[in-house]
PDB file of N, CA, C and O in Angstrom, chain B, residues numbered from 101:
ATOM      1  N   UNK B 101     122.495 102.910  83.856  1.00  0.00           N
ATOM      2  CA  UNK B 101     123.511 103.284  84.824  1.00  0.00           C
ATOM      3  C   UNK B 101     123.312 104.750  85.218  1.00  0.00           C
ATOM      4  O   UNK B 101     123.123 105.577  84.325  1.00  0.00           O
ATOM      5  N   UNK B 102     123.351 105.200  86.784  1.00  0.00           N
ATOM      6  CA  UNK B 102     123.260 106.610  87.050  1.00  0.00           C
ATOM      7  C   UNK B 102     121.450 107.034  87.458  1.00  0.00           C
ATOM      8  O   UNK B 102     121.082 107.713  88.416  1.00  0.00           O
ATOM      9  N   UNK B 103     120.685 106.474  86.538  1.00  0.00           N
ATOM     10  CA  UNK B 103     119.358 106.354  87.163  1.00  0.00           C
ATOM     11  C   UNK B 103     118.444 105.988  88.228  1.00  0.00           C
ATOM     12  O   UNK B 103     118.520 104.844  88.678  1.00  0.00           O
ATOM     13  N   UNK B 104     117.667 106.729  88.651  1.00  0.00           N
ATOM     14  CA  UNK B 104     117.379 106.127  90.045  1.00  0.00           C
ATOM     15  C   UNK B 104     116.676 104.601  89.398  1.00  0.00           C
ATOM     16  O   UNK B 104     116.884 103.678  90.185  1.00  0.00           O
ATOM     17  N   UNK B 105     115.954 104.203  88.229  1.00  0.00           N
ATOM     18  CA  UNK B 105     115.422 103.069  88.033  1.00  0.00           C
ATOM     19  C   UNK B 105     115.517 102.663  86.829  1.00  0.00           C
ATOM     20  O   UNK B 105     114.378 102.360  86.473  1.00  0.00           O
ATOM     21  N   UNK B 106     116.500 102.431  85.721  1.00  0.00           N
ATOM     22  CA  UNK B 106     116.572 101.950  84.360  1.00  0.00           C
ATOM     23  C   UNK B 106     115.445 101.755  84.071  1.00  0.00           C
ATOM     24  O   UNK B 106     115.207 102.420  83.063  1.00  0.00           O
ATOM     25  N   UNK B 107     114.286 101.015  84.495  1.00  0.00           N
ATOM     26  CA  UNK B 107     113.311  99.985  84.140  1.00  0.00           C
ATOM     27  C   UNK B 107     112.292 101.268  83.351  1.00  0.00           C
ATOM     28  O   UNK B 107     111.673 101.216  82.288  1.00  0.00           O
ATOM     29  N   UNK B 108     112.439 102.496  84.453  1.00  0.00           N
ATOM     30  CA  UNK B 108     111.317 103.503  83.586  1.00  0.00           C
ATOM     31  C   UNK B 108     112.127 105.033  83.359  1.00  0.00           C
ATOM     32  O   UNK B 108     111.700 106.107  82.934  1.00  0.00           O
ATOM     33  N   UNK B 109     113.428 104.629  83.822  1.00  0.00           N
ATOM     34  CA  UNK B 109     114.504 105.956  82.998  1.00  0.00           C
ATOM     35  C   UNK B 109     115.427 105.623  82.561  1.00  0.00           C
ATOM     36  O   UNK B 109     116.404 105.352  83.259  1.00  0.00           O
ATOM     37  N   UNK B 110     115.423 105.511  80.937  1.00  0.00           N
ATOM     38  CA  UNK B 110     116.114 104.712  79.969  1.00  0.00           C
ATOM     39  C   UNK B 110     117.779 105.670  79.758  1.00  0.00           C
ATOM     40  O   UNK B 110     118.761 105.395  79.068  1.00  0.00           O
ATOM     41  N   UNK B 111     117.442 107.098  80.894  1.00  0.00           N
ATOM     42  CA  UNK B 111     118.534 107.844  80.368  1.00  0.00           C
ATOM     43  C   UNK B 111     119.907 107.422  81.059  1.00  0.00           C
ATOM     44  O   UNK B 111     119.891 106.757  82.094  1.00  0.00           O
ATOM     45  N   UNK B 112     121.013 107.800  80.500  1.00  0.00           N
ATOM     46  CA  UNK B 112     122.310 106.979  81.077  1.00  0.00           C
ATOM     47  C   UNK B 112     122.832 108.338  81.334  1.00  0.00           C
ATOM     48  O   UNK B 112     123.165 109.070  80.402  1.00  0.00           O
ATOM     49  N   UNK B 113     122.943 108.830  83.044  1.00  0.00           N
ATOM     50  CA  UNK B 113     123.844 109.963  83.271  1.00  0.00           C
ATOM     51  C   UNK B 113     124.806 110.139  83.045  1.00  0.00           C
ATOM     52  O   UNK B 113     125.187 111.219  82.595  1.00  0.00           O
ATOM     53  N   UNK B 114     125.749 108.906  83.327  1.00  0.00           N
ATOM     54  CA  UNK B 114     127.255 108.686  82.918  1.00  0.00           C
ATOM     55  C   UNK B 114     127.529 109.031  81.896  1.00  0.00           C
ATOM     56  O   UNK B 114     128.182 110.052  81.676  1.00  0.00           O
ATOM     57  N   UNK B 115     126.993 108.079  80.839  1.00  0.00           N
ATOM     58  CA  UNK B 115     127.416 108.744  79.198  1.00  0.00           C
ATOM     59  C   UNK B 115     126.394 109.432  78.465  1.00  0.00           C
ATOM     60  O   UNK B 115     126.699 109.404  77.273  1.00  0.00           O
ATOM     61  N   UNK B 116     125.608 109.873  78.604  1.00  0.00           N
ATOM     62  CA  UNK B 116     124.491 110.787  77.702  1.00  0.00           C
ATOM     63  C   UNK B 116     124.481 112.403  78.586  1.00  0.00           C
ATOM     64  O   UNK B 116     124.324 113.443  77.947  1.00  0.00           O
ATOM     65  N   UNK B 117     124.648 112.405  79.912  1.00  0.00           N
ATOM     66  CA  UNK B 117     124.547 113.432  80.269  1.00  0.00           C
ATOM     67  C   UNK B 117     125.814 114.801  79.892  1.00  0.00           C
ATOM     68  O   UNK B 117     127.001 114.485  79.980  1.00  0.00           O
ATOM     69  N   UNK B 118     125.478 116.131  79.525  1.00  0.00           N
ATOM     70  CA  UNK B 118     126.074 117.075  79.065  1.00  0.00           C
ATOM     71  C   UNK B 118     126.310 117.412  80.440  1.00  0.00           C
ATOM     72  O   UNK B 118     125.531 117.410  81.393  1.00  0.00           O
ATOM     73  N   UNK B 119     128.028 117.820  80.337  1.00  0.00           N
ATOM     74  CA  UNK B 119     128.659 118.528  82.042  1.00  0.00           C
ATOM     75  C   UNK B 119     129.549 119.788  81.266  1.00  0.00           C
ATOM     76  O   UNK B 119     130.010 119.869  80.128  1.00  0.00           O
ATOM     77  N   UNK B 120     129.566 120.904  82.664  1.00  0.00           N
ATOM     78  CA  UNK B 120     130.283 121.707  82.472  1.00  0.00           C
ATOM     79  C   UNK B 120     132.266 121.207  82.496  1.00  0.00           C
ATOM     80  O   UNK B 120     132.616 120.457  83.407  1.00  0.00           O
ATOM     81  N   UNK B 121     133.073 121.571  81.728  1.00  0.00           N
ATOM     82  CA  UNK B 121     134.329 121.161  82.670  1.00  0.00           C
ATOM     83  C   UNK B 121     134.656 121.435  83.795  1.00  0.00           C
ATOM     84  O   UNK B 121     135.637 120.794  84.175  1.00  0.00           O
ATOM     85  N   UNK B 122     134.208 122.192  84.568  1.00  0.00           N
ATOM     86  CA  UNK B 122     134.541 122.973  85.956  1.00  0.00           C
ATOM     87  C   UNK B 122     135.109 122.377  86.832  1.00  0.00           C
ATOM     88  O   UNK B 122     135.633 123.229  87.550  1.00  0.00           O
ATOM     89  N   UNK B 123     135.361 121.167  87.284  1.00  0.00           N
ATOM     90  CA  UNK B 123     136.238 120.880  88.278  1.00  0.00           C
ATOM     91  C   UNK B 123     137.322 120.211  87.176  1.00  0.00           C
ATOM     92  O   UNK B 123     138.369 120.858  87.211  1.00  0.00           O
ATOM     93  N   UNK B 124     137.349 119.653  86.687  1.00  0.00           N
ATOM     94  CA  UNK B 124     138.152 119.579  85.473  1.00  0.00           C
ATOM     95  C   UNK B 124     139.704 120.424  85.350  1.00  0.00           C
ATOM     96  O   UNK B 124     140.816 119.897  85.308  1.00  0.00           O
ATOM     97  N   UNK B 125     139.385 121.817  85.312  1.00  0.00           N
ATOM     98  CA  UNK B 125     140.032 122.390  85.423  1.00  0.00           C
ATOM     99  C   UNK B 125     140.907 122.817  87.037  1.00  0.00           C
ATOM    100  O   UNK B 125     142.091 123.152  87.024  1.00  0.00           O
ATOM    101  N   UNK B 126     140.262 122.746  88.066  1.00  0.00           N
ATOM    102  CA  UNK B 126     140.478 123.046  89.500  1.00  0.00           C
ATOM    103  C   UNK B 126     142.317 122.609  89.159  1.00  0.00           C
ATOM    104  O   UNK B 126     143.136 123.494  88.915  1.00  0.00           O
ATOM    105  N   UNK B 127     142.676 121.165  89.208  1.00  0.00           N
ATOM    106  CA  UNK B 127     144.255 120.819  89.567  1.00  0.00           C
ATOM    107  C   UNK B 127     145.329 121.550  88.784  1.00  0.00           C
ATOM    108  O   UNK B 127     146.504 121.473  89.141  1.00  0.00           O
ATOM    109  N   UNK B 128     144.773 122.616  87.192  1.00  0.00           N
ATOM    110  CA  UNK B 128     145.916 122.624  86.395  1.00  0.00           C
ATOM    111  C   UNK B 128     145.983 124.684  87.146  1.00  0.00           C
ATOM    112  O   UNK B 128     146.923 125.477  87.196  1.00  0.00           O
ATOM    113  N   UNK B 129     144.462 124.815  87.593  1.00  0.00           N
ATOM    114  CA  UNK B 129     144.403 126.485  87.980  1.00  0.00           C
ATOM    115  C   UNK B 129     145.294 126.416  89.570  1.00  0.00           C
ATOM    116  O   UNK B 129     145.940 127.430  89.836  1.00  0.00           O
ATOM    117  N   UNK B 130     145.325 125.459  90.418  1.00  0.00           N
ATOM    118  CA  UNK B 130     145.547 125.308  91.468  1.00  0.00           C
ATOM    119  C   UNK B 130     146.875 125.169  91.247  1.00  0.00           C
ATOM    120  O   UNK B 130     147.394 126.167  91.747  1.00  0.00           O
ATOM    121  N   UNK B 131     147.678 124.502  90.789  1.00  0.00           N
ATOM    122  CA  UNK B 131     148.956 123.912  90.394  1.00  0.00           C
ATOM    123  C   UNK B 131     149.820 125.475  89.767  1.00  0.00           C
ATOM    124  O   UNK B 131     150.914 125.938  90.091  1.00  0.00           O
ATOM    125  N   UNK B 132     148.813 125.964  88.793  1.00  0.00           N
ATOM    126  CA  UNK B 132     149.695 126.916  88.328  1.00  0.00           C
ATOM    127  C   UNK B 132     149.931 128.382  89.239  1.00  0.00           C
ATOM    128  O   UNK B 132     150.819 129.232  89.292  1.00  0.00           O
ATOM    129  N   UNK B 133     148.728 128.178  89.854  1.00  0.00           N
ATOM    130  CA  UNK B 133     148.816 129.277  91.320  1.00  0.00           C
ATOM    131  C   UNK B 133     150.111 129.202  92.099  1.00  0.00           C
ATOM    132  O   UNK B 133     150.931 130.109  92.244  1.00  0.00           O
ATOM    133  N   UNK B 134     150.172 127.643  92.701  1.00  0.00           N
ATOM    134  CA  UNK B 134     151.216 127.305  93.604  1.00  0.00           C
ATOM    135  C   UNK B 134     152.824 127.574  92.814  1.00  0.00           C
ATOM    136  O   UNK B 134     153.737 128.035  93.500  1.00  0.00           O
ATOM    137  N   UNK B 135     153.028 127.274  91.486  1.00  0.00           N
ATOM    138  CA  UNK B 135     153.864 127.557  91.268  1.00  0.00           C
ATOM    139  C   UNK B 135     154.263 128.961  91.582  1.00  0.00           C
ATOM    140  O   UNK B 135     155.251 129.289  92.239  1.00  0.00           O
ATOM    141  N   UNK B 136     153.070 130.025  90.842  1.00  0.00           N
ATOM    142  CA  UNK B 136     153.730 131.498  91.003  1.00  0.00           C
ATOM    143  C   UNK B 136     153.891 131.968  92.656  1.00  0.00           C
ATOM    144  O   UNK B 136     154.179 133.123  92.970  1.00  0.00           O
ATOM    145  N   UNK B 137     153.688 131.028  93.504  1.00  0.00           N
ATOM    146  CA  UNK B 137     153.708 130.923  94.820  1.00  0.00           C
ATOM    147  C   UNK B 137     152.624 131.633  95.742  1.00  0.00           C
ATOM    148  O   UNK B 137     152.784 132.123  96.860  1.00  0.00           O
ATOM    149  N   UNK B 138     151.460 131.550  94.954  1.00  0.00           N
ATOM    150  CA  UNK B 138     150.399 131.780  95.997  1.00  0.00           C
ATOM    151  C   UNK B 138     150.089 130.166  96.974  1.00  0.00           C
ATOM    152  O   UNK B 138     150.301 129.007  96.615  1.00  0.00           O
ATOM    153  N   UNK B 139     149.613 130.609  98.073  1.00  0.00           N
ATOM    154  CA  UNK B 139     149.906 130.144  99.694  1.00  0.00           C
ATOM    155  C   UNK B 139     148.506 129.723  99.174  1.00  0.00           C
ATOM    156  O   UNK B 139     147.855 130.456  98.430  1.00  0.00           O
ATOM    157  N   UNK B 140     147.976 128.245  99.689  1.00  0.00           N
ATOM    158  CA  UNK B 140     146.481 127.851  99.708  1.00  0.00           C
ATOM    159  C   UNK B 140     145.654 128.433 100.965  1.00  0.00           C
ATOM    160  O   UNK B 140     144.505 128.146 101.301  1.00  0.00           O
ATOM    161  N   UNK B 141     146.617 129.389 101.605  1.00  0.00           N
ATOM    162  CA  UNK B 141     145.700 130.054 102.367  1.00  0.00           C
ATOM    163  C   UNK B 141     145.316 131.300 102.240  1.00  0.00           C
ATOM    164  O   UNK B 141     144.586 131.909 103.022  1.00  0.00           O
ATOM    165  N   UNK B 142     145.835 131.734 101.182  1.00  0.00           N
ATOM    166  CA  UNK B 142     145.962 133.110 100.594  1.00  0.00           C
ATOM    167  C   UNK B 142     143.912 132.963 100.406  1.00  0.00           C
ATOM    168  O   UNK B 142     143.083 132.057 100.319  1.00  0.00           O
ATOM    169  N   UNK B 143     143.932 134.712 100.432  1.00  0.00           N
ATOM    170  CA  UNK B 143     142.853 135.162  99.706  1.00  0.00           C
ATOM    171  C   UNK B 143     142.483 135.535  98.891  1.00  0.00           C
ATOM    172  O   UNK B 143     143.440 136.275  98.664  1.00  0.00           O
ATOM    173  N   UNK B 144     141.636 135.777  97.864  1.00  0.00           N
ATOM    174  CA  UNK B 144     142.026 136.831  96.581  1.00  0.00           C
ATOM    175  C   UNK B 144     140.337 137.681  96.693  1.00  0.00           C
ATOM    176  O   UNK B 144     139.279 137.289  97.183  1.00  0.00           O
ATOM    177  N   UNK B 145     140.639 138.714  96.134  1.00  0.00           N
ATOM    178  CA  UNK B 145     139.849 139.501  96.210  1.00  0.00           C
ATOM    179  C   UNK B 145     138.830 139.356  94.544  1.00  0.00           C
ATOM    180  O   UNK B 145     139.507 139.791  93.612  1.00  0.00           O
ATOM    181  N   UNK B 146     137.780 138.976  94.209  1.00  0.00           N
ATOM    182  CA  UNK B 146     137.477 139.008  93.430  1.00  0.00           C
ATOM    183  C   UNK B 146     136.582 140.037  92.896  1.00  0.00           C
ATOM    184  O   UNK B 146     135.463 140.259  93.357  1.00  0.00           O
ATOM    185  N   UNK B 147     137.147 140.699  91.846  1.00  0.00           N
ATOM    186  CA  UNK B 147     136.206 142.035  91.232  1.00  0.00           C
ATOM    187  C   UNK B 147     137.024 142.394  89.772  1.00  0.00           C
ATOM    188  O   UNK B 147     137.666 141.526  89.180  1.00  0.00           O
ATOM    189  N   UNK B 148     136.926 143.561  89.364  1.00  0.00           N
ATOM    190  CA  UNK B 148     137.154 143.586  87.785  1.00  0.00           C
ATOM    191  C   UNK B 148     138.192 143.787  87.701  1.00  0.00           C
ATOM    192  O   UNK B 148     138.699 144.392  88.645  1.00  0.00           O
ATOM    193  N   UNK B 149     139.065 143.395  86.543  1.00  0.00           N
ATOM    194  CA  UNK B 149     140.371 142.994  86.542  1.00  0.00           C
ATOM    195  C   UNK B 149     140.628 143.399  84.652  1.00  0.00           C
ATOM    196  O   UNK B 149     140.066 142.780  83.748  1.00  0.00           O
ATOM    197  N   UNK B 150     141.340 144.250  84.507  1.00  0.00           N
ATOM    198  CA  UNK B 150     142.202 144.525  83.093  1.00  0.00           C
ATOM    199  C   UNK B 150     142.873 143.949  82.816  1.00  0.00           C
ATOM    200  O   UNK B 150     143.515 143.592  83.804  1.00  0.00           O
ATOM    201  N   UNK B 151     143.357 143.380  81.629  1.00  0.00           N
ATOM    202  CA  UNK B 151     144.200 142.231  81.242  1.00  0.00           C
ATOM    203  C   UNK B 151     144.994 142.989  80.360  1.00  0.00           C
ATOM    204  O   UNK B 151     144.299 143.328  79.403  1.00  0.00           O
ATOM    205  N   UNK B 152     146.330 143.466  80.255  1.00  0.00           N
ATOM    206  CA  UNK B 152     147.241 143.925  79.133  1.00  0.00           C
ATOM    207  C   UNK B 152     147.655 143.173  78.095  1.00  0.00           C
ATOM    208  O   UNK B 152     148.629 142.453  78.316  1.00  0.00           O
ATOM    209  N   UNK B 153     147.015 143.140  76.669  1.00  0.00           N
ATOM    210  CA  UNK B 153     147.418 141.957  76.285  1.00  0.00           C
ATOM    211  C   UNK B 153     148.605 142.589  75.438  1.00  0.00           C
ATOM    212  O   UNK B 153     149.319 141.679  75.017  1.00  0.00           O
ATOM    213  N   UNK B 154     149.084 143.923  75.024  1.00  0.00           N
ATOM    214  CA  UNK B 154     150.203 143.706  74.603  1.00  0.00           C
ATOM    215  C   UNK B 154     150.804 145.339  75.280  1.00  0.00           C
ATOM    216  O   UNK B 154     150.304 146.014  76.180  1.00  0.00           O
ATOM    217  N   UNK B 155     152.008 145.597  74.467  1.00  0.00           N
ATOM    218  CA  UNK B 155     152.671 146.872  75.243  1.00  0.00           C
ATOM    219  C   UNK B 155     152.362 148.095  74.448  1.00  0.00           C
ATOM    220  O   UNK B 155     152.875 149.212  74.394  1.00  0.00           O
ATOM    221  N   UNK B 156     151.304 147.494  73.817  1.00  0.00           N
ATOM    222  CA  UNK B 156     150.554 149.577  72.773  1.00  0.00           C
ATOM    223  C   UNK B 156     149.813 149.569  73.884  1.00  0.00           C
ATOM    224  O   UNK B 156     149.227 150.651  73.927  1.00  0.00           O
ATOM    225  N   UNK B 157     149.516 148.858  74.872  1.00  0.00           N
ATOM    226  CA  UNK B 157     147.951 149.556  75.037  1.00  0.00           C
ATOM    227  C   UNK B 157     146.902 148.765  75.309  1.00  0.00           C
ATOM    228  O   UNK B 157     146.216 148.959  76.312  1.00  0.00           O
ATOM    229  N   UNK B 158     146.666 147.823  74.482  1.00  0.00           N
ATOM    230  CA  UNK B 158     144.849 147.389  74.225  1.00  0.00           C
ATOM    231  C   UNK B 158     145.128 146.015  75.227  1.00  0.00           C
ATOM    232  O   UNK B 158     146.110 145.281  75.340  1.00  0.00           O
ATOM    233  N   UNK B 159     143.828 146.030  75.873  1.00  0.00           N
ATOM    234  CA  UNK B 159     143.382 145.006  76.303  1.00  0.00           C
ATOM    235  C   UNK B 159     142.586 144.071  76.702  1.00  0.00           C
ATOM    236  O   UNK B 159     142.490 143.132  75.912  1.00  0.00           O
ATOM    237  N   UNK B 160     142.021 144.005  77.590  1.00  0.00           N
ATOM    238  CA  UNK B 160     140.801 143.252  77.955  1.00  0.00           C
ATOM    239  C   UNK B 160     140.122 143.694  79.480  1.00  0.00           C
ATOM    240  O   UNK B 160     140.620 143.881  80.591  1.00  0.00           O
ATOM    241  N   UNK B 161     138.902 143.749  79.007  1.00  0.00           N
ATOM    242  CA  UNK B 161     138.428 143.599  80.797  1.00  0.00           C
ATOM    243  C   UNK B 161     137.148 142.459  80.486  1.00  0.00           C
ATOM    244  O   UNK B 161     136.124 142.717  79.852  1.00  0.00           O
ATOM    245  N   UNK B 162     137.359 141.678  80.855  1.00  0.00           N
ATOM    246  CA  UNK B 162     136.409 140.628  80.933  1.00  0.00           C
ATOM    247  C   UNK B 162     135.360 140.650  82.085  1.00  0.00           C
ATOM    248  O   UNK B 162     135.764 140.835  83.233  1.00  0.00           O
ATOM    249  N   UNK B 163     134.075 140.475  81.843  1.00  0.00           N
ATOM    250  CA  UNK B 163     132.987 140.392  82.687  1.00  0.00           C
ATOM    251  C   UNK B 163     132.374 139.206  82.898  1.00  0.00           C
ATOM    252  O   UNK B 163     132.705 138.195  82.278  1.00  0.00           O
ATOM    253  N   UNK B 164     131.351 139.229  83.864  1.00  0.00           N
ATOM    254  CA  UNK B 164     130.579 138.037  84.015  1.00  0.00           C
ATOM    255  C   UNK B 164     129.513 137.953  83.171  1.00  0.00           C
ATOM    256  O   UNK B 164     129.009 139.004  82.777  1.00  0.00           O
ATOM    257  N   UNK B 165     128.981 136.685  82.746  1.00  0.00           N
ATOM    258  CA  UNK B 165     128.084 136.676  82.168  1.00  0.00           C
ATOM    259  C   UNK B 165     126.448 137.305  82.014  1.00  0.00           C
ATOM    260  O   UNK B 165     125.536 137.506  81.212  1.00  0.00           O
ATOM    261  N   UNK B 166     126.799 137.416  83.223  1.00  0.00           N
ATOM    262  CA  UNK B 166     125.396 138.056  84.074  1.00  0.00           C
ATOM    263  C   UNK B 166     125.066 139.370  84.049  1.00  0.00           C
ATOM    264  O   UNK B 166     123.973 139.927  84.152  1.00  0.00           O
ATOM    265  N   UNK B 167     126.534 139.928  83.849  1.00  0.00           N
ATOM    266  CA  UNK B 167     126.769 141.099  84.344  1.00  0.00           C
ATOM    267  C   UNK B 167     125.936 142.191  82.942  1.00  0.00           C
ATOM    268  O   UNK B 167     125.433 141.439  82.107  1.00  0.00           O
ATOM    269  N   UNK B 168     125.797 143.219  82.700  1.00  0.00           N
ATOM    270  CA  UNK B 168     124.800 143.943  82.005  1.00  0.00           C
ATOM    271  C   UNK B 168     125.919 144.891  81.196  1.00  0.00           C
ATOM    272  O   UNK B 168     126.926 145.411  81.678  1.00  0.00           O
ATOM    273  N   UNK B 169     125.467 144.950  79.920  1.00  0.00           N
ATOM    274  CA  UNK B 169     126.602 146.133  79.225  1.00  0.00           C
ATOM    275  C   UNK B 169     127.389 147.243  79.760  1.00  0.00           C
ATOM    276  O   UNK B 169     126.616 147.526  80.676  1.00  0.00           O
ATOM    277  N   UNK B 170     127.984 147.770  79.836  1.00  0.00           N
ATOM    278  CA  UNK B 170     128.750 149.265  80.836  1.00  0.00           C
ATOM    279  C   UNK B 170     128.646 149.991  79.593  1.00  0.00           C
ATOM    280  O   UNK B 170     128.799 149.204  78.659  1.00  0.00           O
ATOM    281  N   UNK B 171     128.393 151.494  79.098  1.00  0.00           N
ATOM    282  CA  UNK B 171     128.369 152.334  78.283  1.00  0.00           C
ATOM    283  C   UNK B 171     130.059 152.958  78.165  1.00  0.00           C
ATOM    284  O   UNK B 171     130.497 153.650  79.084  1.00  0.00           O
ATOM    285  N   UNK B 172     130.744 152.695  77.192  1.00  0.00           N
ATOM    286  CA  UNK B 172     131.979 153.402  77.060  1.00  0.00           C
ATOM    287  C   UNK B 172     132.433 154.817  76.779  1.00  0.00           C
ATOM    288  O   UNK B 172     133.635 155.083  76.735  1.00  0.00           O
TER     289      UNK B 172
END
């Protein structure tokens, strides 16, 4: 199943193949957007973003994977 020819590709895409979750997630990120009332026509600007995770102080800046060490 999923192969262009079982007869000489024994592999099964459906169930043997490894997937990212990525759309997976799309309805619960989309849903929770709309609640805080962003507009599906809204834009967002994507670039680096600080995360406060508590009220001392410390937090997060998360990067891309790609992206290369920054010297602190």
């Amino acid at each position: 199943m999923g192969s262009r020819d079982y007869a000489h590709d024994k592999f099964d895409h459906v169930n043997q193949a490894r997937r990212q979750p990525g759309s997976t997630f799309k309805p619960f990120v989309y849903g929770a957007a709309f609640e805080m009332g962003i507009q599906p026509n809204e834009t967002l600007m994507d670039g680096p973003v600080a995360i406060q995770i508590d009220k001392g102080g410390s937090g997060a800046r998360p990067t891309s994977a790609t992206a290369r060490p920054t010297s602190r």
